[in-house]
C-alpha positions as CSV (number, residue, x, y, z in Angstrom):
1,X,112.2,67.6,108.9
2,X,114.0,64.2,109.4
3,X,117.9,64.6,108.0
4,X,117.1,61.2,106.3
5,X,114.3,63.1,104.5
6,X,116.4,66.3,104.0
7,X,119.2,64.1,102.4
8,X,116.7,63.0,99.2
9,X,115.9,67.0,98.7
10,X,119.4,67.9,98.2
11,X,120.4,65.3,96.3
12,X,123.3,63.8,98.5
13,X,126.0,61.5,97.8
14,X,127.4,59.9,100.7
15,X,125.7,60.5,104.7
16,X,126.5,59.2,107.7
17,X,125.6,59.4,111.5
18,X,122.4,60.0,113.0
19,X,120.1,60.8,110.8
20,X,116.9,60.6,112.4
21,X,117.8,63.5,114.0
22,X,114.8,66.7,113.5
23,X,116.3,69.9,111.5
24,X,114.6,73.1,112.2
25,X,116.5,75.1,110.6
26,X,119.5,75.9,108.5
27,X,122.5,78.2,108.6
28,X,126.0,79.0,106.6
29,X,127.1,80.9,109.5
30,X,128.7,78.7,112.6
31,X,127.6,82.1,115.4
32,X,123.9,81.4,114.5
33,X,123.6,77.6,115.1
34,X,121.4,76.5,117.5
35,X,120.2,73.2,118.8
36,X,118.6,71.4,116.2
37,X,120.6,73.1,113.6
38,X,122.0,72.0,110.4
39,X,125.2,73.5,109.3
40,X,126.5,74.1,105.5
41,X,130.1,74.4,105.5
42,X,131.2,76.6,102.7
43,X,134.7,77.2,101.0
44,X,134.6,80.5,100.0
45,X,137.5,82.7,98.1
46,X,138.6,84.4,101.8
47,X,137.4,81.6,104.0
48,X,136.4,77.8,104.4
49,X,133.8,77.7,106.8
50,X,134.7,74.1,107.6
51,X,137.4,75.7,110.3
52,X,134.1,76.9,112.3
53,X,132.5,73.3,113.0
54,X,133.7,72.7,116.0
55,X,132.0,75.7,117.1
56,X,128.7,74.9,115.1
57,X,128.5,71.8,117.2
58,X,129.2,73.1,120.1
59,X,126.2,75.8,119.4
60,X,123.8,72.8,118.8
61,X,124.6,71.8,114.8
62,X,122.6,68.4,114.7
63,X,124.6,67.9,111.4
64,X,126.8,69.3,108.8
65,X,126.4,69.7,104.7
66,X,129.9,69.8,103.1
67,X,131.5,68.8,99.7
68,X,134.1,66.8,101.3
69,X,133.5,63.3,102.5
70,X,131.3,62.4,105.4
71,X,133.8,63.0,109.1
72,X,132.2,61.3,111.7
73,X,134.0,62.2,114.3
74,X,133.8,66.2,113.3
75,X,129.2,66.1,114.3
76,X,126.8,63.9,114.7
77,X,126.1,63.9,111.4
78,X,127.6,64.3,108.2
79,X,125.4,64.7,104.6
80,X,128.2,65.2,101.7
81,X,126.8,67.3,98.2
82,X,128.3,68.2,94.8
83,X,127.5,71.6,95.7
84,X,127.4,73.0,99.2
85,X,126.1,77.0,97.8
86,X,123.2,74.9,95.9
87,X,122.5,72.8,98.9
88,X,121.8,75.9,101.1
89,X,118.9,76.9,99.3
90,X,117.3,73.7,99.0
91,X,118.1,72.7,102.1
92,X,116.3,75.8,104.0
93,X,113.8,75.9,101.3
94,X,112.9,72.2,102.6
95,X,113.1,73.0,105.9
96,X,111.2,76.2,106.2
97,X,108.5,73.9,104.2
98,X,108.7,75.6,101.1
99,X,107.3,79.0,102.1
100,X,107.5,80.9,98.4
101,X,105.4,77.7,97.6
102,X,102.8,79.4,99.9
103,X,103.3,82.9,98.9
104,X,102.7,85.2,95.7
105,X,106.3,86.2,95.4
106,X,107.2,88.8,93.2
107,X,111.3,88.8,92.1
108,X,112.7,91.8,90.8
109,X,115.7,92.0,88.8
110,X,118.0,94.4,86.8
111,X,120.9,97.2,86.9
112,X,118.5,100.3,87.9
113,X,115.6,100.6,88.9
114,X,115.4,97.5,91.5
115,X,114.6,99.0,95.0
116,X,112.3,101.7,94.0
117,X,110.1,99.1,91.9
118,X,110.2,96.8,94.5
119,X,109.0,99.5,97.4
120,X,105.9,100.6,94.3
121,X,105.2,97.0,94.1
122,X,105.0,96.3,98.0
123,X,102.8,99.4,98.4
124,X,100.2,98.0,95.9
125,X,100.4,94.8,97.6
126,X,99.6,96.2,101.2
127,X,96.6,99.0,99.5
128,X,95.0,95.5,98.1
129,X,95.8,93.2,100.8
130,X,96.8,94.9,103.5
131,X,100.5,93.5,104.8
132,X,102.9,92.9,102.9
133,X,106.3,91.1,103.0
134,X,109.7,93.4,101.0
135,X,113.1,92.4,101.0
136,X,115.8,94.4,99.2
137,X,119.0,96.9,99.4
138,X,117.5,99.5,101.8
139,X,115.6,97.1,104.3
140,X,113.8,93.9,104.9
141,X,110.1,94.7,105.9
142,X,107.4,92.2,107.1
143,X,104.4,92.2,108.0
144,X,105.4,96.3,108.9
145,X,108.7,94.6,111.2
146,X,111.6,96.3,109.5
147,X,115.2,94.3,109.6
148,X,118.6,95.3,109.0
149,X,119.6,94.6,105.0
150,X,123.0,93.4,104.8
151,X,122.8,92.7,101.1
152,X,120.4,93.5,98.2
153,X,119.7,90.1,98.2
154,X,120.1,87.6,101.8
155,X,121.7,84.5,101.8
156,X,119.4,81.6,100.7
157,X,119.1,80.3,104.2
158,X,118.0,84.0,105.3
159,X,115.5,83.8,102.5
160,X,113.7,80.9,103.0
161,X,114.0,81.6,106.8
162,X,112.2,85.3,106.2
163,X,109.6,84.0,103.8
164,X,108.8,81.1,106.5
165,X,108.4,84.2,109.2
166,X,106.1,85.9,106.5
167,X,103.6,83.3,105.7
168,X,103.4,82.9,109.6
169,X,102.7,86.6,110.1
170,X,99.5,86.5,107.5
171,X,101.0,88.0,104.3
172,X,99.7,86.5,101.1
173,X,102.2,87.7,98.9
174,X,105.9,89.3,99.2
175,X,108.3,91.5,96.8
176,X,112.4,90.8,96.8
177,X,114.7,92.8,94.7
178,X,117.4,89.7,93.5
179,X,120.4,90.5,92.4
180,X,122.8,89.0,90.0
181,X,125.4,88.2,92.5
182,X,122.9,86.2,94.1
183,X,121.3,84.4,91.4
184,X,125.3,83.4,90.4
185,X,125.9,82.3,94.0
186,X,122.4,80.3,94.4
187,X,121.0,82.3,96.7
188,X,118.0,82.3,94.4
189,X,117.6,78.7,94.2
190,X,114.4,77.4,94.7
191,X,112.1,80.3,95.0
192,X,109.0,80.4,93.1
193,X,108.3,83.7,91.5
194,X,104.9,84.2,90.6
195,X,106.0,87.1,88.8
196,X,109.2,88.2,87.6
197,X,110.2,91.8,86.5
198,X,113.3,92.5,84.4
199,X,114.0,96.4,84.8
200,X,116.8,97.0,82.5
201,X,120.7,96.1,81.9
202,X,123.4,98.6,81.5
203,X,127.3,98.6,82.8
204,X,127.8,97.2,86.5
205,X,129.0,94.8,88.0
206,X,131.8,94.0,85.4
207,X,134.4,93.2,88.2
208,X,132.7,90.0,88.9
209,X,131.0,88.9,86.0
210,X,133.5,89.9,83.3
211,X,131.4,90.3,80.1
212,X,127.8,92.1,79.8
213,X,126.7,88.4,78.6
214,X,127.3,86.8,81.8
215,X,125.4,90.0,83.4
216,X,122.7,89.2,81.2
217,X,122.8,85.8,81.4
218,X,122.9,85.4,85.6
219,X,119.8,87.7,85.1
220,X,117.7,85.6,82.2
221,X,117.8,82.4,84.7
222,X,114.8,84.3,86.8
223,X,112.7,84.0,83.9
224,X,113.9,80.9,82.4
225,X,113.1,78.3,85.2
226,X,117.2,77.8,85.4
227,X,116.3,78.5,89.7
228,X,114.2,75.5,90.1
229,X,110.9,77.0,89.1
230,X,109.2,78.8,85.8
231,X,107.1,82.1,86.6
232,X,103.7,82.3,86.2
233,X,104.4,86.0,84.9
234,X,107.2,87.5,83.2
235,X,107.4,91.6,83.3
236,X,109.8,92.8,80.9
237,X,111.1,96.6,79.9
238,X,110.3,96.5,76.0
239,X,112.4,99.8,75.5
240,X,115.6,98.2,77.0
241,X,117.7,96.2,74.5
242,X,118.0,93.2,77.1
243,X,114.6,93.1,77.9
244,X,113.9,92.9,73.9
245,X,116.2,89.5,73.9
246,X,114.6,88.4,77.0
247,X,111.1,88.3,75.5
248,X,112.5,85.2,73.5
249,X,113.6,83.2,76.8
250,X,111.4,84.2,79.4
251,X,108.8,81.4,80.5
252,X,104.9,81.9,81.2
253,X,102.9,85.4,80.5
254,X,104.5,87.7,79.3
255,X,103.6,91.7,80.0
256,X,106.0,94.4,78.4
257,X,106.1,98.1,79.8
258,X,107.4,101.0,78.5
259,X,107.4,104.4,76.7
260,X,108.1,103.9,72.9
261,X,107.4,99.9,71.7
262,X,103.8,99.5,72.3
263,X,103.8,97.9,75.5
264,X,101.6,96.1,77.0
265,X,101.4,98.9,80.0
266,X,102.5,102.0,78.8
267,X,102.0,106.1,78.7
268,X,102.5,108.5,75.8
269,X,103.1,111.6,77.8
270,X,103.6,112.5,81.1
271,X,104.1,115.6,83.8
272,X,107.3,115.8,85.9
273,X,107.5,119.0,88.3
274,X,109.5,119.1,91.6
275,X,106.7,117.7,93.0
276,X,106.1,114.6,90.9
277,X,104.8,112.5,88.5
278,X,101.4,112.6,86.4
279,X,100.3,110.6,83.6
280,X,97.5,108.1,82.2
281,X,98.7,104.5,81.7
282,X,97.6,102.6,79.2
283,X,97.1,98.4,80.5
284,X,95.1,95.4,78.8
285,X,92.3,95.9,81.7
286,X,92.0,99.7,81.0
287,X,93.3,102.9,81.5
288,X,95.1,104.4,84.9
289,X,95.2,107.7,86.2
290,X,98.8,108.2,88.2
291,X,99.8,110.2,90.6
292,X,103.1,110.2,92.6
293,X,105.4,112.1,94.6
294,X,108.1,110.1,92.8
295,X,110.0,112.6,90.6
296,X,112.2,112.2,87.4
297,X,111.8,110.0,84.2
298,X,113.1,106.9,85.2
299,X,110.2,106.4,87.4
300,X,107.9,106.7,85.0
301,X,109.6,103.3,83.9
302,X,109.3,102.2,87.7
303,X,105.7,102.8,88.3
304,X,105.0,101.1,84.8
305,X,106.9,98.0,86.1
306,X,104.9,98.5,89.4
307,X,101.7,98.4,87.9
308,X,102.9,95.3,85.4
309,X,103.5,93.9,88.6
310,X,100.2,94.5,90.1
311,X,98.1,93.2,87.3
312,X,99.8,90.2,86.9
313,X,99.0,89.6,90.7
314,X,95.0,89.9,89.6
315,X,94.8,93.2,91.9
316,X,92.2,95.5,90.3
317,X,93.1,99.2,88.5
318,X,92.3,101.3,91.8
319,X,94.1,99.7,94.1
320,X,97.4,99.9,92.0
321,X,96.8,103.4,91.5
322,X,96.3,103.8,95.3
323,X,99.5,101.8,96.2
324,X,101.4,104.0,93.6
325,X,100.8,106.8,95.0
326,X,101.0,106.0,98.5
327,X,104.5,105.2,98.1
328,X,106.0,108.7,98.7
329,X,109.0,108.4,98.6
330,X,112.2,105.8,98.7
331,X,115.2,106.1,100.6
332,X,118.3,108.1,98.3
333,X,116.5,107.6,95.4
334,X,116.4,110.9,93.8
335,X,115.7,112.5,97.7
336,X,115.1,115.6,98.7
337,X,117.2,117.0,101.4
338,X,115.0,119.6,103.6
339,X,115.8,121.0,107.0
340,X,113.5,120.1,110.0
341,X,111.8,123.6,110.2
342,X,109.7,125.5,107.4
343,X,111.8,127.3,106.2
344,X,114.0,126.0,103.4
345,X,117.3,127.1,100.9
346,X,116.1,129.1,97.7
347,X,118.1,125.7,95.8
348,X,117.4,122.1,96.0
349,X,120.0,119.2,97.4
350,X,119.2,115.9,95.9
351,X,120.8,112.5,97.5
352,X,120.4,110.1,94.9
353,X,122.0,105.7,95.3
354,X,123.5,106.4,91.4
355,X,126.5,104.8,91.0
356,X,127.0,103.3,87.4
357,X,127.2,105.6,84.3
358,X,123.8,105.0,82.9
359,X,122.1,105.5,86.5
360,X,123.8,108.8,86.7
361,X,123.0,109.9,83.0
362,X,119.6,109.3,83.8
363,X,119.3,111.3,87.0
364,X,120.8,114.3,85.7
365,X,118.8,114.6,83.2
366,X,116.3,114.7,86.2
367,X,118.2,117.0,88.0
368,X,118.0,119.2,84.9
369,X,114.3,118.9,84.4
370,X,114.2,120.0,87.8
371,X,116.3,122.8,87.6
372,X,115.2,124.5,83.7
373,X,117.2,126.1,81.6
374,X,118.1,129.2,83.7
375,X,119.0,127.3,86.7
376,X,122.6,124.8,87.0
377,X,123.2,121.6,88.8
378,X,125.7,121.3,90.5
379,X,127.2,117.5,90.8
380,X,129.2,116.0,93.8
381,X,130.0,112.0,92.7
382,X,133.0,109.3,93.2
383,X,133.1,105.7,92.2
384,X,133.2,102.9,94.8
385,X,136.7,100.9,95.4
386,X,137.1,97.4,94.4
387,X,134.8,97.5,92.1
388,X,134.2,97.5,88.2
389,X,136.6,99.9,87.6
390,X,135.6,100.6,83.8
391,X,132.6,102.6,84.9
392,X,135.0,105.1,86.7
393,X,136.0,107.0,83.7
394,X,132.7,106.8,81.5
395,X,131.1,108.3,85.2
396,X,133.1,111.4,84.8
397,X,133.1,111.9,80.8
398,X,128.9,112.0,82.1
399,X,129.0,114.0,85.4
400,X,130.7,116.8,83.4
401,X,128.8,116.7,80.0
402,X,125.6,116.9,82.2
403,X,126.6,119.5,85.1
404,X,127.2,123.2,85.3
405,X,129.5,122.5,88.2
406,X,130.6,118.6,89.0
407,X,132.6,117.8,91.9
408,X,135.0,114.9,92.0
409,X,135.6,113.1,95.2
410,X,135.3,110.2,97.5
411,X,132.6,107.3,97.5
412,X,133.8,103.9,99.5
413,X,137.2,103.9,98.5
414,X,137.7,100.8,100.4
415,X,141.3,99.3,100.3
416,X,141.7,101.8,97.4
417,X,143.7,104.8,97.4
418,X,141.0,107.7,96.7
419,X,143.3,109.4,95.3
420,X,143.9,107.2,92.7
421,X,140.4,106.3,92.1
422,X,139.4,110.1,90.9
423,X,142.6,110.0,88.7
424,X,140.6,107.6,86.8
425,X,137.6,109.4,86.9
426,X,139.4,112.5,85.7
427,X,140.0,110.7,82.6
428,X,136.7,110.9,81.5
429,X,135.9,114.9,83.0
430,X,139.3,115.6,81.1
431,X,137.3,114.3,77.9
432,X,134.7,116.7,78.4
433,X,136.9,120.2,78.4
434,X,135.0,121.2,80.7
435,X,136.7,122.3,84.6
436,X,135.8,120.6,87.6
437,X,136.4,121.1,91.4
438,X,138.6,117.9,93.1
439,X,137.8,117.7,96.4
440,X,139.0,114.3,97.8
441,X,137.6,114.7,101.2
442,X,133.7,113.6,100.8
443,X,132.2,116.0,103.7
444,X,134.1,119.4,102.3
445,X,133.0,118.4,98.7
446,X,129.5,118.4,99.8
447,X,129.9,121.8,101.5
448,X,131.3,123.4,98.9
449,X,128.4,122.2,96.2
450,X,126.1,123.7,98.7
451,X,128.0,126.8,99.1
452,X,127.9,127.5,95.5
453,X,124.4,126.9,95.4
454,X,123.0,130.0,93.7
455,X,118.8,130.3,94.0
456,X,116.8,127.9,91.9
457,X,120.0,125.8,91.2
458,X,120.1,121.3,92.0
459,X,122.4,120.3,94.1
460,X,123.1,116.6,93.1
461,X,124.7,114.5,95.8
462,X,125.3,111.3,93.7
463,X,126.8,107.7,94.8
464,X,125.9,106.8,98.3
465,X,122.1,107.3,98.6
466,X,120.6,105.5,101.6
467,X,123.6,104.3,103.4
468,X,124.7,106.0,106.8
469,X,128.2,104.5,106.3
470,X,131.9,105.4,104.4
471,X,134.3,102.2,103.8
472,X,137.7,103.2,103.9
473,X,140.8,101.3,104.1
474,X,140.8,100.3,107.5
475,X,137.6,100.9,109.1
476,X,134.2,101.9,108.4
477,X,133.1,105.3,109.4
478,X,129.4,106.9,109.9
479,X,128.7,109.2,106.9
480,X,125.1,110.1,105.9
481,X,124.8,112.1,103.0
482,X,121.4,113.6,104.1
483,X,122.8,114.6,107.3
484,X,126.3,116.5,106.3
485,X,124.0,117.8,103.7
486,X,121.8,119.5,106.2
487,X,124.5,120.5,108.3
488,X,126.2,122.5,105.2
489,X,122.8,123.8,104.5
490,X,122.3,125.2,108.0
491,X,125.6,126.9,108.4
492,X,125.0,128.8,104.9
493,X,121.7,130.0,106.2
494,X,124.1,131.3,109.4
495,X,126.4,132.9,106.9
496,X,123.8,134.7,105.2
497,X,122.1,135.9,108.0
């Protein structure tokens, strides 16, 4: 694309230099220009990317798109915008030629619930069409090529640039869990969602977006057409209170889920075991027979969502059934920890991604399906650093209500003291009256949980999920809770040998 041309799709107001010049693609980030480049130059709260041009040039930056004035002298061109974040999007949307334009794209939205929807939805997609495109917290897939996922949602210019390299590898349609960080910062801007899904809205998040209304209200701009384009489809939860209000905003057809509203897609009653899910659900083409290794009731919620999803995509009953229950499982989403050989502990360790009050509630109550009534769960949960730090307490008041045994300690603390981050957890466990094991070191409270373990009892490892990683105060460290969870499990089987 001609920067000329480029210049009338982001709305500039003032250019200069040559702009004849051919774009091929577009970057925020100076280290991944190449020749034929265009750079956006943004201030952000830590740094102003304008310090980096030089550099950008010197990698092969045809031009730059900045909020101050056109400088000449600074690259060979200069196109100046009200909005540099906004311009990003619709510049790599423009230049990757509009790829969610050639795409059914399904965005995903909402406080739980996200990732495991999206990885339902993205097997239904590849058991009707065969590939399949997924972008979200855990991994970017396409076409079966995983990438690295650096955040739940990429930045805009990683979006376009990903759907561009999907429509090129053959997929027809494409999932991407989008958060409300990155509606707020545009990195949604311009993509057209044939469907939407709204999962639910509880507590999160509150550090950056202050109020629960400007949560909900970054979220209602997927549905509203606020991001440049209306959804042909909007799937809502018609049991959460949000999704209730949302009905009344959100643009083009719209299918409710759930368990107790009379949904659209629904199911009266359905069987959870350790091994999974079974139930009938109840759609406007029919009824549904599901099966999935998926356990715990907030799944039930997720593979309703799924098959929302599915139908409003025009695949047929079977093949969303198939996709449902080819997706076996999703990375530290409720996850069972086993050891490598057959023989397995007489208890079961759980790593589960929970990390707001409501996502834990509803995962104990899981874990204590799971368990029964003669068997305990036993807890081991922190709350992250630098983050919404009203959750902390509220996080513990649950983790004790809920557990036979909960364990206080360590999540990413970040630039945090730990210390003082469980003190404000222990407000809430204090509320309960119930006692509770502080162990501020995260590997010895995970050995401990599992060295308690009596037979038939959960073991809940609760906070981290999928990530391999610890962020402390000056570095990050490798920490997987799957793995120090084996470990612990092996040496009690040495112990009790």
């Amino acid at each position: 694309m001609k920067l000329l041309d480029l210049t009338t799709e982001i709305d500039a107001i003032g250019s200069t230099g040559r702009l004849d010049a051919e774009a091929i693609d577009v970057t925020h980030d100076s280290r991944a220009c190449a020749p034929g480049s265009v750079f956006v130059a943004i201030r952000g709260a830590k740094l102003d990317a304008h310090r980096y041009i030089a550099q950008a040039v010197d990698r092969g930056a045809i031009c730059v798109i900045s909020e101050l004035q056109p400088q000449a002298s600074e690259a060979p061109a200069w196109i100046q915008v009200p909005d540099a974040r906004a311009a990003l999007a619709r510049a790599a949307e423009a230049v990757h030629g509009h790829p969610s334009r050639r795409l059914k794209l399904v965005g995903i939205t909402g406080t739980n619930g996200k990732t495991t929807t999206a990885h339902l939805v993205d097997s239904i997609i590849r058991a009707s069409e065969g590939a399949s495109a997924m972008f979200g917290t855990i991994s970017h897939r396409i076409a079966g090529r995983e990438l690295d996922a650096r955040n739940t949602t990429p930045e805009a210019s990683d979006i376009q640039r990903m759907l561009a390299q999907a429509v090129a590898a053959g997929c027809r349609s494409a999932v991407m869990e989008v958060s409300s960080h990155a509606i707020d910062l545009h990195r949604a801007d311009g993509l057209n969602c044939t469907v939407a899904v709204f999962t639910n809205l509880t507590r999160d998040h509150l550090d950056y977006h202050s109020t629960m209304e400007s949560y909900f209200a970054a979220k209602e701009k997927l549905f509203t057409g606020a991001l440049g384009f209306e959804p042909l489809s909007s799937v809502i939860n018609a049991d959460d209170e949000y999704g209730v209000r949302l009905l009344g905003t959100a643009k083009g057809r719209k299918i409710t889920y759930g368990l107790v509203n009379g949904a659209d897609v629904r199911t009266d009653e359905f069987k959870l075991s350790p091994r999974g899910l079974t139930f009938v659900a109840k759609t406007p083409s029919g009824k549904i027979e599901i099966n999935s290794a998926l356990v715990g009731r907030p799944h039930v919620y997720n593979i309703l969502a799924a098959i929302a999803a599915g139908l409003a995509l025009g695949f047929g009953l079977e093949k969303i059934a198939s996709g449902v229950a080819e997706c076996r499982t999703v990375a530290g989403r409720f996850e069972q920890v086993s050891l490598e050989d057959s023989e397995q502990p007489p208890f079961t360790v759980i790593v589960d991604y929970a990390h707001s009050d409501d996502a834990l509630k509803n995962v104990l109550h899981t874990a204590r399906e799971v368990a029964g009534r003669d068997r305990r769960v036993i807890t081991v949960f922190g709350c992250g650093g630098d983050r919404d730090r009203t959750k902390r307490a509220p996080m513990g008041e649950i983790a004790g209500s809920l557990s036979d045994v909960a364990i206080v300690t360590s999540d990413n603390p970040r630039s945090e003291d730990p210390a003082a981050i469980i003190a404000d957890i222990e407000v809430g466990l204090g509320r309960t009256g119930r006692p509770y094991l502080r162990l501020v070191d995260r590997r010895e409270a995970i050995f401990r949980a599992i060295g308690e373990a009596r037979d038939g009892d959960v073991v809940l490892i609760a906070g981290k999920g999928h990530e391999t990683y610890q962020v402390l105060r000056d570095q990050t460290i490798h920490f997987d809770d799957h793995e120090v969870a084996r470990e612990a499990m092996m040496k009690r089987r040495v112990s009790h040998a």
